[in-house]
N, C-alpha and C positions, 0 to 999 in steps of 0.2 A: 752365772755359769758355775756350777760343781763341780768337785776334782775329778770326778770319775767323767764328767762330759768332756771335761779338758784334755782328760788326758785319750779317751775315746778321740774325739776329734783327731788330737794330735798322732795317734795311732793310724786312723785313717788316713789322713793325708801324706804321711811316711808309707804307707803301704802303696797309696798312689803312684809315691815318686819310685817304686821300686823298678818295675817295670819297665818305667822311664830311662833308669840308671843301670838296667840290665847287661848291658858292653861297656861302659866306663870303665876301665881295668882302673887297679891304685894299687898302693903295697900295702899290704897290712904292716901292723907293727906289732910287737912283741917286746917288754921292756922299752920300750924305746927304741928299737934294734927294727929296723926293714926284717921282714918275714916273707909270709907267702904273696904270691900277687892275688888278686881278686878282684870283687869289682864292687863301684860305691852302692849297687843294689845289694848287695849281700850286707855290704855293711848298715845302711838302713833297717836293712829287714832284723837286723840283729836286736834295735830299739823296740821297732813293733811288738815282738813276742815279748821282750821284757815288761813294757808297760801294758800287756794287756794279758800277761802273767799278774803283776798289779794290781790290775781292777778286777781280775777273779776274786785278790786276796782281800779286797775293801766290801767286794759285794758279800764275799763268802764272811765276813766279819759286820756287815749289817751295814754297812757307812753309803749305801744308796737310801736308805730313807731319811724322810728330812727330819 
């Protein structure tokens, strides 16, 4: 398996659990400091867009061919 399936993968199945996690509240943090409340799908979803910000940057730079 390839970094970009991996982290695909990994992207999908964090997108799965968002839905899931959709009413979980938590507290965010900030510094280290308790912040806003929110809830662990938010916080999920925050990974997804990063890493599949990522695999735009791998494809758009050629790293999907072998």
């Amino acid at each position: 398996m390839d970094l970009i399936e991996a982290a695909a993968n990994f992207a999908q199945a964090a997108s799965e659990l968002v839905a899931d996690h959709a009413e979980m509240f938590m507290t965010e943090q900030t510094y280290l400091q308790h912040a806003q409340p929110s809830t662990f799908g938010r916080y999920l979803l925050s990974f997804t867009s990063a890493v599949q910000r990522e695999i735009d940057r791998l494809v758009e730079h050629g790293m999907d061919q072998p």
